[in-house]
N, C-alpha and C positions, 0 to 999 in steps of 0.2 A: 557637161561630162566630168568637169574638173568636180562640181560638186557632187554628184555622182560617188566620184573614187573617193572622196571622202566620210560619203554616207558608210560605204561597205567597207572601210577601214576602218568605219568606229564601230559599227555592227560585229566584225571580223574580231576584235579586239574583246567586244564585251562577251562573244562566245565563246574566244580563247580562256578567258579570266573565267569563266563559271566551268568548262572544262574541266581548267586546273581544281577547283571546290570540287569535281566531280570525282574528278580521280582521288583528290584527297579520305574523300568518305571513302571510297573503293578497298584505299590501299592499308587504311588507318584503322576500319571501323572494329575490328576485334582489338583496339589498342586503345583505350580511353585516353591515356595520357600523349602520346602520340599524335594523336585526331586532334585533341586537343591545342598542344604546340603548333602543330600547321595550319590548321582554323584561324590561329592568334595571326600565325605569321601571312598567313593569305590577306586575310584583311586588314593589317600594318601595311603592307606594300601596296595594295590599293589603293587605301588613303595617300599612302606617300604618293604614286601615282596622278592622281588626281586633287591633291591640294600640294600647291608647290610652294607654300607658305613652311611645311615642315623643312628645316633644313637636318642633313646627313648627320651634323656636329651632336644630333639631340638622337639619332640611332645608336643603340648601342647594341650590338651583334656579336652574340654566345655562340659558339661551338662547342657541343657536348662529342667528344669522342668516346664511344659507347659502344659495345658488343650489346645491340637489341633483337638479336635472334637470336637460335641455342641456348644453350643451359644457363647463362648469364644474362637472361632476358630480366627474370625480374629484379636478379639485383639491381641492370641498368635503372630500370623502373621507380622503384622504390628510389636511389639519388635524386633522379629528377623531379619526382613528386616531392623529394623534400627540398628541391631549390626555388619548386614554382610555389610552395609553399610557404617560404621563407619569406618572398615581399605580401602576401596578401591575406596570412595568417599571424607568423611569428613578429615581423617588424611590427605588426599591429600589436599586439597583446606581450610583446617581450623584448624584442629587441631594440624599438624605439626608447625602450629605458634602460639600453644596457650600454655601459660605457668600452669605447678605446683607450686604454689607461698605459703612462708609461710608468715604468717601473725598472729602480735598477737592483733593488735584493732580491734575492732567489730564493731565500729559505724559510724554516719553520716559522720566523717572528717575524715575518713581514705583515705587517697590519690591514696594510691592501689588499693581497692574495688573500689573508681571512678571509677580511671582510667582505670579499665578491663572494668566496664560496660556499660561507656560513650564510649568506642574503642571496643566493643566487637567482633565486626564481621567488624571491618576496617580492609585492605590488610598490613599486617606487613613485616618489611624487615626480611630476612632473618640472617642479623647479631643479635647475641645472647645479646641483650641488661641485664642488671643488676636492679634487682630491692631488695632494700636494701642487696645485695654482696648475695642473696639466692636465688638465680632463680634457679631451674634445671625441664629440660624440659621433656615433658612427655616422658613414657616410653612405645612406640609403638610396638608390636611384631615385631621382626626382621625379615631381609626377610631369614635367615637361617632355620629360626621357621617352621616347621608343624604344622599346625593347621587343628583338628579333632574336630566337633560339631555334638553333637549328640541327639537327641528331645525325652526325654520320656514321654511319655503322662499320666499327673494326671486325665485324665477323669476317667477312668478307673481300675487305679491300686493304690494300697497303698504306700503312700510316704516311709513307713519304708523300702517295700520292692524294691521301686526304688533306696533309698540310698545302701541298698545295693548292690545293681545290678551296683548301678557306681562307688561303692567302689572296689568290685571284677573287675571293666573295667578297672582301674587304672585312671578316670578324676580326673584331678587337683580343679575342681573350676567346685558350681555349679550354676545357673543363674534360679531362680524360689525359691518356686512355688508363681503361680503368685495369688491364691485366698486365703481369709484370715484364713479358718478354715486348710488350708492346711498348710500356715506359723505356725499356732500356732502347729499345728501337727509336723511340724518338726525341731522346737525351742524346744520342750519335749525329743526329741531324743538323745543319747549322740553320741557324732560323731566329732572327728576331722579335717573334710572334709572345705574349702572354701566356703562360703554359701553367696549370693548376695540374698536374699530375696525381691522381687517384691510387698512386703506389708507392711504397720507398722501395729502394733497390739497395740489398746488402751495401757492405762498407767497400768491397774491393770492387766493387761495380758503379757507388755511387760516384756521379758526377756533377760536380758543383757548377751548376750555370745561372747565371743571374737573371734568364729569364724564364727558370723551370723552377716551380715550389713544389713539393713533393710531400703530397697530403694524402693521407692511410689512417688505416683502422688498426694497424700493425701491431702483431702479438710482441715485436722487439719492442714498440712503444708503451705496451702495459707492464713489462715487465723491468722498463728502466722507470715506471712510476713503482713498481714496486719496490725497486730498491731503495731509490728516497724515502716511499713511504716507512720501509721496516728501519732505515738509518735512521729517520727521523723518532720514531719509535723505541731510540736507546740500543737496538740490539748490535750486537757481536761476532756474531757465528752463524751465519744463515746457510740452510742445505740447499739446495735447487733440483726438484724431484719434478722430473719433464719425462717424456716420452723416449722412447730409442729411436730417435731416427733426425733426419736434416733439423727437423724444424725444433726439437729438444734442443740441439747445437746453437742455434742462432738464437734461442732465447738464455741459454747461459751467457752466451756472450755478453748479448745487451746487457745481461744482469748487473754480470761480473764490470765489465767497463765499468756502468755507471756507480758500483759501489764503490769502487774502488778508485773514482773522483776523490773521493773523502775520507776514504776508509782504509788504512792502513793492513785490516785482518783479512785474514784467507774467506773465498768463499766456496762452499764446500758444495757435489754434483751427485744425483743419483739418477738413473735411468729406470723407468717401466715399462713393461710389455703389450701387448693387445688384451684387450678385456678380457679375454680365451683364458689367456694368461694368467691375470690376476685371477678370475673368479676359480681359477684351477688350486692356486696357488690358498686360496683362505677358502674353499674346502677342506685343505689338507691342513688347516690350524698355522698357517705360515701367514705371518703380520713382516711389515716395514719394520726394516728398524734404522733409528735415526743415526745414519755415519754415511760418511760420504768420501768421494774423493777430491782434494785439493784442486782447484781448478788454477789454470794457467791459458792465455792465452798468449801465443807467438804470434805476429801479424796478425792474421784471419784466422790463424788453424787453434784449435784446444787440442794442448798437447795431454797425454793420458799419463795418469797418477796411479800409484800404490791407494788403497782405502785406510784413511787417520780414525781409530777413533775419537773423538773431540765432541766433545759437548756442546750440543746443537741447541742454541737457542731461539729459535725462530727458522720456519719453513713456508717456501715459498712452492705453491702444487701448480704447474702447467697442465690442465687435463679438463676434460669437459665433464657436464653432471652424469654421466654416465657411468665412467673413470672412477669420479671420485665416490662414489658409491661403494666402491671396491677401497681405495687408498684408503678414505678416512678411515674403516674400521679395520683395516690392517696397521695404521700408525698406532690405535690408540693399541691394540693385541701386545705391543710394544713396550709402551713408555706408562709409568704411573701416572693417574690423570689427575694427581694435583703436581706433578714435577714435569708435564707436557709441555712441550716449546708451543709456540701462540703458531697458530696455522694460517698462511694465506693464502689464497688464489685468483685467478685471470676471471675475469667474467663472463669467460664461457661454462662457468659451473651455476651461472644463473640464466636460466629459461621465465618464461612466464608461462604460469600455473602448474608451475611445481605443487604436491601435495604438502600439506601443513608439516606431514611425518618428516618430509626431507630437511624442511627448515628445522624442526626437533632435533633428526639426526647432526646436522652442521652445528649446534651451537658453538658459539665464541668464534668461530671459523670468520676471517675477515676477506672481503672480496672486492677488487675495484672496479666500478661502471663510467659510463660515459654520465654526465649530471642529465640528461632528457631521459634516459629509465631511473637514474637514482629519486628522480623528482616525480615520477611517472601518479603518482596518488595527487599530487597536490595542485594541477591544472590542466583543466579542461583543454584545451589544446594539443597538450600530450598524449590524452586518452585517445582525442580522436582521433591524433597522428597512428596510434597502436592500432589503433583501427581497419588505418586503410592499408594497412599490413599483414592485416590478419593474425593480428598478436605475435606474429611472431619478431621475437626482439633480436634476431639476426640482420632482419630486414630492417626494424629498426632502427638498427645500427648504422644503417646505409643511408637512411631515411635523414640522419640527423647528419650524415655527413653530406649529404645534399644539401641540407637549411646553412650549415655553415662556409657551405661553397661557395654560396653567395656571397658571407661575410669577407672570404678572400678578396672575392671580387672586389669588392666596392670597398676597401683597404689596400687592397694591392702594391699604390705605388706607397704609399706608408709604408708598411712594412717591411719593403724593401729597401728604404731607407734607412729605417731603425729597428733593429730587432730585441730592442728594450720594448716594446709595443706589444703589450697583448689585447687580446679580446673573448669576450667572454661569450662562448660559444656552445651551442647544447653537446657536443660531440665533445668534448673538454674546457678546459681554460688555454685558449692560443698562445703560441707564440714561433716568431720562426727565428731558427738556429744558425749560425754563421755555415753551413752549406746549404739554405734554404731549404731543410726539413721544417715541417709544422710539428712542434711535438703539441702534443696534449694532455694535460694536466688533468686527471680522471678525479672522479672524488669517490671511497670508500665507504664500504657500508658492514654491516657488522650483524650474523645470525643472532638474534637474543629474543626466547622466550615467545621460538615458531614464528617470529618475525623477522624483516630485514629493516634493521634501523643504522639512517645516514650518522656518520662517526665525525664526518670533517667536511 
């Protein structure tokens, strides 16, 4: 009898386990990436199951908090393909030859920061070269390692009670959430769990916790490389020609802050309207003209100015390829095109397969990307990444902020020790900030002659 009960406990067990395979395909199969993760993860806990030779210390257990249904489905998508991506593509073909480097200068003549960025995606030898006697190379999951990922979806459920649900799982480290009222929601929560937050939260909102890193795609992060980059570029007088509305405000801000690190001169603001708008407006023979108003910022708020005219030398454009389609030929209606301040903008004015005529129209116009599209001609991995995206480099974007999520990952407690520590990441050059922001260090690229050529 007794053997018996044991017969149909273990029959009972092995129909439970292909059940669960069964529901999996059920619930999964319109979701490749999805079906995928739980296929992986179905049969890691079986083996765990049944070889008890694995011990728990060698699982290492991801919580992706994720909105996977609703309109943010593929962005979630696209992250994850680029984190599952990251150990079985990029660690192979790039980032097993990319270093964790510390570093204590910050600026134009640092030899190090060149030298990664000028070599970024060149084939490096495998001998462990030295860069100032402190190179130590990243730290990739081992192949001993178990690795468990697992998707809870914020559509639907409340973040307090997902954290718990992956505190009770036992995950080490969680990856989300990826929308901002959700980061702010679980920045309020007390919890000493591993958090890689997929958002930054404004400055009067953000809250520094030593176990929240707060990693974004953030237009305030393009635009405080902008400032460096135009500071670093000599200039004086820079205009900030953004949008009317919230998100105009927040990218002067970051602007003005970070110039003004260094920079002693005013920097100057202008506002544009909806494409209605402009293309209304250069019908009527009405161009930009370069003046602006003096910006100031009080705590959070930009307080409002009279209009200086002041000699602008250098303009910085917030606007996507649409926009500027409209702006650039109302700057130039403007200003004499050999006494033209040098133009730049965010990288949302570059698409993939824009027509030749538009890279014509943008000449000399300088733009900053993430290094995985700025590199995107010159390795096969990248292409195929573009790929499974559908070329479109929005996704892309996302895609590469998945491969570098990993890189938090498995740096983590580094860089929370030392924030001299960067790493050199397709999504930028890392590094995290005394509030545990990840900024990112973009590299620039330059319209010349219907093409996009890397500058830096």
């Amino acid at each position: 009898m007794i053997q018996q009960n044991k017969i149909n406990i273990f029959y009972n067990n092995i129909f439970d386990k292909y059940s669960e395979l069964l529901n999996i395909y059920k619930n999964y199969k319109d979701n490749y990436i999805l079906s995928k993760i739980n296929l992986t993860n179905w049969k890691i806990s079986n083996v765990i199951d049944s070889d008890k030779k694995i011990s728990n210390k060698y699982i290492t257990k991801i919580a992706f908090f994720l909105p996977i249904t609703g309109s943010f489905k593929t962005h979630s998508n696209a992250i994850i393909q680029g984190f599952i991506d990251a150990k079985k593509i990029f660690f192979k073909k790039f980032l097993n030859d990319t270093h964790l480097f510390y570093n204590k200068k910050q600026n134009k003549d640092d030899d190090i920061i060149n030298e990664i960025l000028n070599d970024i995606f060149l084939k490096r030898t495998t001998e462990k070269s030295n860069i100032n006697n402190k190179l130590s190379y990243l730290e990739n999951i081992q192949n001993n390692n178990t690795e468990i990922i697992k998707i809870f979806d914020t559509s639907n459920n409340k973040i307090s009670d997902l954290l718990e649900q992956a505190k009770n799982e036992n995950f080490n480290i969680i990856i989300g959430p990826l929308l901002k009222k959700n980061v702010e929601t679980i920045t309020k929560i007390e919890s000493s769990m591993k958090i890689i937050a997929l958002n930054e939260l404004n400055d009067e909102n953000l809250q520094s916790k030593s176990n929240i890193f707060y990693f974004s795609l953030s237009p305030e992060n393009e635009a405080q490389n902008a400032a460096i980059h135009i500071r670093e570029e000599g200039k004086k007088t820079p205009l900030v020609l953004v949008p009317s509305n919230k998100l105009g405000e927040r990218i002067i801000k970051a602007f003005t802050k970070e110039w003004q690190k260094k920079n002693k001169t005013t920097v100057f603001m202008q506002t544009f309207g909806s494409i209605s708008s402009l293309k209304r407006l250069i019908n009527n023979g009405i161009g930009i003209k370069l003046v602006g108003t003096p910006v100031i910022i009080d705590k959070f708020n930009l307080l409002k100015n009279k209009k200086i005219n002041k000699k602008i030398d250098s303009v910085y454009i917030f606007a996507n390829y649409k926009e500027l389609l409209f702006i650039h030929p109302m700057i130039k209606m403007t200003v004499n095109s050999k006494l033209c301040p040098t133009l730049y903008a965010s990288s949302r004015i570059n698409q993939n397969n824009l027509n030749i005529d538009y890279n014509f129209e943008m000449e000399n116009l300088q733009f900053n990307e993430i290094p995985m599209i700025a590199n995107i001609n010159n390795n096969s991995a990248y292409i195929q990444a573009l790929k499974k995206v559908n070329n479109d480099y929005f996704l892309l974007r996302l895609y590469a902020m998945g491969v570098d999520a990993r890189l938090l990952v498995n740096n983590y407690d580094k860089l929370k020790k030392n924030n001299q520590l960067y790493i050199n990441g397709v999504s930028g050059l890392l590094n995290l900030t005394n509030k545990y922001v990840v900024y990112r260090k973009l590299l620039w690229l330059k319209f010349q002659n219907g093409e996009k050529k890397l500058i830096n």
